[in-house]
C-alpha positions in Angstrom: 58.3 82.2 107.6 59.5 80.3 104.7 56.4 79.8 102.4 55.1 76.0 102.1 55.4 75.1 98.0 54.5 72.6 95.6 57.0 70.7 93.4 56.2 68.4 90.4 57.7 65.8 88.5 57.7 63.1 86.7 59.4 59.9 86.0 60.3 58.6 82.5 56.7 56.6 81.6 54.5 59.5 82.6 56.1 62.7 81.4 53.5 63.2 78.7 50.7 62.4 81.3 52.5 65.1 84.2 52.4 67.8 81.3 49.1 67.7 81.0 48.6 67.5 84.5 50.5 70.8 84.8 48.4 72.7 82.4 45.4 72.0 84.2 46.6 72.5 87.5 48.0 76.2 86.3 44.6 76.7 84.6 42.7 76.1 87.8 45.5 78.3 90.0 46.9 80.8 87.2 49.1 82.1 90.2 51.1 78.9 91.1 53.2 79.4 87.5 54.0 75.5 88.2 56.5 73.8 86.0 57.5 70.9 85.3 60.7 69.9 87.9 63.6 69.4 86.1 65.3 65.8 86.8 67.9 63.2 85.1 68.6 59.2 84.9 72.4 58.4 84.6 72.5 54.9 83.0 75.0 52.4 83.9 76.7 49.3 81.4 75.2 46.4 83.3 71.4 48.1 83.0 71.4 49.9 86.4 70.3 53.4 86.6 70.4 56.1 89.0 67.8 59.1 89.1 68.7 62.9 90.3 66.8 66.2 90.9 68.5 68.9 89.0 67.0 71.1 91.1 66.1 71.8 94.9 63.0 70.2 96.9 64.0 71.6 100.2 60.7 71.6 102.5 58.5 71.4 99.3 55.8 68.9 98.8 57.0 66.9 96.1 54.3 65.4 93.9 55.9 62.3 92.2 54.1 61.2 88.7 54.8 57.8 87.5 52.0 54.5 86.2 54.5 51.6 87.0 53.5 49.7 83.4 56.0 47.8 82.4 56.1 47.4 85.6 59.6 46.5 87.0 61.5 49.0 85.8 59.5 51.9 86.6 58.6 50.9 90.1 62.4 51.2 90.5 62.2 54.3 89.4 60.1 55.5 91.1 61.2 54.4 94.5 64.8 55.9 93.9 62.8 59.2 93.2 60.9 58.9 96.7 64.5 58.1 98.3 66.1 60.6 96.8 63.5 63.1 97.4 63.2 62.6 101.3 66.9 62.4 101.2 67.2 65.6 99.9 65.1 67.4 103.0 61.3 67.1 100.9 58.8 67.9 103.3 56.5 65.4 101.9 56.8 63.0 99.2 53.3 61.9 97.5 53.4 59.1 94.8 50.9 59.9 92.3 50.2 56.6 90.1 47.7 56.8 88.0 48.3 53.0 87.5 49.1 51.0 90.3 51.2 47.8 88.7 50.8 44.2 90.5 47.3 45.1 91.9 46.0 42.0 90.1 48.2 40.2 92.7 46.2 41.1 96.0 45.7 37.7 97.6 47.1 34.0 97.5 45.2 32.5 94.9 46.7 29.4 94.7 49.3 28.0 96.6 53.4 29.5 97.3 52.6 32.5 95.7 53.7 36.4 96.9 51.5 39.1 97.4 52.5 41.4 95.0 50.0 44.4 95.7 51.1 45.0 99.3 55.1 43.9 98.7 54.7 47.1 96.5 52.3 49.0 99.4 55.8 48.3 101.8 58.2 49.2 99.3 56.5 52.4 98.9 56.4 53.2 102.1 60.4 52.0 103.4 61.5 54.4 100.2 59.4 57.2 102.2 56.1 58.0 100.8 54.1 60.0 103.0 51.0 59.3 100.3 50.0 58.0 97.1 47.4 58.8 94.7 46.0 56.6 92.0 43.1 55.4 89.9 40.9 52.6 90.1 42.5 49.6 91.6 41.9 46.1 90.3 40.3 45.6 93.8 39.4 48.6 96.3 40.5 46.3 99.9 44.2 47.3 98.2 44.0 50.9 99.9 43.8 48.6 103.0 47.7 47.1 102.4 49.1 50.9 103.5 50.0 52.3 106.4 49.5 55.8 104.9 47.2 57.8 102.8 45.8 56.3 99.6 43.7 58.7 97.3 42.2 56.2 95.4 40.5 58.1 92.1 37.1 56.3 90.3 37.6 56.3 86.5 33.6 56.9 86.7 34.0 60.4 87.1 35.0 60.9 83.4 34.0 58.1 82.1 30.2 58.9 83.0 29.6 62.1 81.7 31.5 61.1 78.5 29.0 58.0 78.3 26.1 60.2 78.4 27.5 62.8 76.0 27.4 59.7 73.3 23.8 59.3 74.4 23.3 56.0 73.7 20.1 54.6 73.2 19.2 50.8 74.6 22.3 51.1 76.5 23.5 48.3 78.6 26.1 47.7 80.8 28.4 44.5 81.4 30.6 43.2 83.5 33.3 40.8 81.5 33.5 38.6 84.9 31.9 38.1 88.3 34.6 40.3 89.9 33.8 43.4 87.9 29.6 42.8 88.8 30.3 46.0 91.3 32.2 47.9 89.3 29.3 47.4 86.7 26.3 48.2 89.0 27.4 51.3 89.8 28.1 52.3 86.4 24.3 51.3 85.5 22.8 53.0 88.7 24.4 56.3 87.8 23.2 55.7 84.1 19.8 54.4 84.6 20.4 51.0 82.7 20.4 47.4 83.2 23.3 45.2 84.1 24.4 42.2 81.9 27.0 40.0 83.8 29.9 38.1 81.6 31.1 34.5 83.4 34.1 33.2 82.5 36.3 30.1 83.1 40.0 30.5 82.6 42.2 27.7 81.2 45.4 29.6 82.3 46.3 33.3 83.1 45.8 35.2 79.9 43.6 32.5 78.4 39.8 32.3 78.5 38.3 29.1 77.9 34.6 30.0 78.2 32.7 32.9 78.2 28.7 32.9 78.8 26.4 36.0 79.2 23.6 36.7 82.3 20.9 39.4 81.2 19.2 40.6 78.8 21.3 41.2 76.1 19.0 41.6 73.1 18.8 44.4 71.4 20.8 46.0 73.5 24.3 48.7 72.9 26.4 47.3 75.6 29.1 48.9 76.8 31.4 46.2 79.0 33.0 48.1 82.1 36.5 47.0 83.4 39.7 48.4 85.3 42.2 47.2 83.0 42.8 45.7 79.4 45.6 43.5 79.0 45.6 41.6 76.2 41.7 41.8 75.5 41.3 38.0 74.7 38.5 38.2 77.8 37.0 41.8 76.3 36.9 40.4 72.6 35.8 36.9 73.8 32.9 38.5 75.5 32.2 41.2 72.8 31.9 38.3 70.3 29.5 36.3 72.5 27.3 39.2 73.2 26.8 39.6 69.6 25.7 36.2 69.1 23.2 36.6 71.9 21.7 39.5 69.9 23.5 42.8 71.2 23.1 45.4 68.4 26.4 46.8 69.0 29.6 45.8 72.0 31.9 48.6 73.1 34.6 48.5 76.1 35.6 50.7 78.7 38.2 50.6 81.0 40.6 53.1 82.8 44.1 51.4 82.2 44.9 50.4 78.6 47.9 48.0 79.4 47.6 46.5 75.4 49.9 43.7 75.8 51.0 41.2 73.6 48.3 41.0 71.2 45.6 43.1 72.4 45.8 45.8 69.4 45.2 42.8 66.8 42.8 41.1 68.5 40.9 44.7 69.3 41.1 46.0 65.5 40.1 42.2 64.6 37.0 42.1 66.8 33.2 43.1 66.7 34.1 45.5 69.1 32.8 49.0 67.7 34.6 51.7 70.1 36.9 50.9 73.4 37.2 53.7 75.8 40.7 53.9 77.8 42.1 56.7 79.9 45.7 58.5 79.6 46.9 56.9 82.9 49.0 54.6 80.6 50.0 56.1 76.9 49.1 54.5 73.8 51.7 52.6 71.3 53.7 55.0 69.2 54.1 52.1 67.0 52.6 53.1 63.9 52.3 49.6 62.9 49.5 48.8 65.3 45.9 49.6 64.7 44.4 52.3 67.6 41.1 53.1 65.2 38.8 51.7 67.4 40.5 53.1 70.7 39.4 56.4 72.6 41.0 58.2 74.7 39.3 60.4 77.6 41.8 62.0 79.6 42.4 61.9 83.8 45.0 64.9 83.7 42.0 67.5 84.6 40.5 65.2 87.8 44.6 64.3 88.8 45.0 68.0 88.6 41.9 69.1 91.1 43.0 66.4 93.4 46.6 67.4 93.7 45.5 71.4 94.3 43.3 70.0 97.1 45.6 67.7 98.7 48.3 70.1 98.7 45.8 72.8 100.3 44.4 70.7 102.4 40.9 70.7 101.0 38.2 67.9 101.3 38.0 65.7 97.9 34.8 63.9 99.0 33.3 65.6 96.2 35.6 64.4 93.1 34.4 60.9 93.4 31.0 59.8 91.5 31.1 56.1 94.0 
């Protein structure tokens, strides 16, 4: 009997990120030697592009790392991947994403508009994924847009422990909108603490017009709890107001550090003391923009106990904190 194995790789925007994932998994199975599979992108004139495996997946279970942010091009690539991974006889195929791009777009919020998050959820699938694996979606009904397997990972279970190894004292949590309120509560249940919640009015997307505060914010070190920064003009917005309400200190935490456009300024420029992000997306190389005030706690460690237990069909009940 031929035995079952495990392949790995990675596409382009997560190699650093399926490294580390690597090392982990090998520390927790010493026996698997795993290795990062060997693969290649041919680029064309006209900007097309056309991924290969230098090396065989026949009847393996192909893990497949990739966070699709930017978001176009990397989707792509990671659907050519899945293709050519199930056309080259992969037993399985399992998209591991430790960010999940147009999940923000999970419902017709306005008229003549798509639904981006389950487009993607289809895509996935008609490329052949027989799984995917990711980390806190902008909104958990998303696992509900596939008609396969979603393991969908809680930032909470680093980001708690590495809360309460700061041990914080008058620590509050906030939500920076009335979406995030559930996210929040759980956060403050598992920490003993109170709940502030931020509302905000938008004048357009990407631009706040109004933010006002619900709790007791005096006194207080808050830490704000979201999915996703983008351009922090909502996290800095609400940092600034909490302040003026009496907070002693503001800090941020949330699992995907997008840091577009201006969010590194308008971080660096703000009263925020600390922001917390995970590795799913990796930080600016750009040594031109100001990443003082940013922390980064690392995924690779939970991506890697997941993976071992999905391949060995083990329960994984236990990795999530809610």
């Amino acid at each position: 009997m031929l035995e079952h194995r495990i392949e790995l790789f990675a596409c382009r925007a997560s190699k650093d990120f399926a490294v580390k994932v690597i090392n982990e998994i090998n520390a927790i199975k010493p026996d698997l030697n795993l290795h990062l599979g060997v693969s290649e992108v041919t680029m064309f004139s006209d900007g097309e592009f056309q991924p290969a495996y230098a090396e065989s997946v026949r009847g393996a279970t192909v893990f497949l790392i990739q966070s699709t942010c930017p978001p176009v091009e990397n989707l792509m690539e990671l659907l050519l991947m899945i293709d050519a991974a199930k056309r080259a006889s992969a037993d399985k195929v399992i998209a591991v994403m430790p960010y999940f791009g147009w999940a923000r777009q999970d419902r017709k919020d306005k008229p003549r508009v798509s639904i981006g998050a389950k487009l993607v959820a289809n895509m996935l699938k008609a490329a052949g994924a027989d799984r995917v694996m990711t980390c806190d979606l902008h909104a958990d009904q998303i696992q509900g847009f596939f008609d396969f397997p979603v393991d969908h990972i809680y930032g909470s279970k680093v980001f708690i422990p590495y809360i309460k190894s700061l041990n914080i004292e008058d620590l509050a949590i906030a939500a920076p909108d009335m979406g995030g309120a559930k996210r929040a509560n759980a956060y403050a249940k598992e920490l003993g603490c109170p709940v502030i919640i931020c509302h905000k009015t938008r004048a357009k997307a990407n631009v706040v017009s109004s933010i006002t505060a619900i709790g007791e914010v005096e006194g207080k070190n808050i830490i704000i709890i979201d999915d996703l920064i983008d351009t922090a003009g909502t996290l800095t917005k609400a940092a600034d107001v909490l302040m003026s309400m009496g907070a002693k200190s503001v800090r941020a935490c949330a699992t995907h550090g997008l840091l577009s456009g201006k969010a590194y300024d308008n971080i660096a420029n703000s009263s925020l003391l600390e922001v917390f992000v995970t590795d799913s997306i990796p930080l600016t190389t750009d040594p031109t923009k100001d990443t003082s005030k940013i922390r980064v706690v690392t995924l690779a460690n939970t991506f890697a106990r997941i993976i071992d237990k999905v391949y060995n069909y083990e329960e994984i009940s236990s990795e999530f904190i809610f």
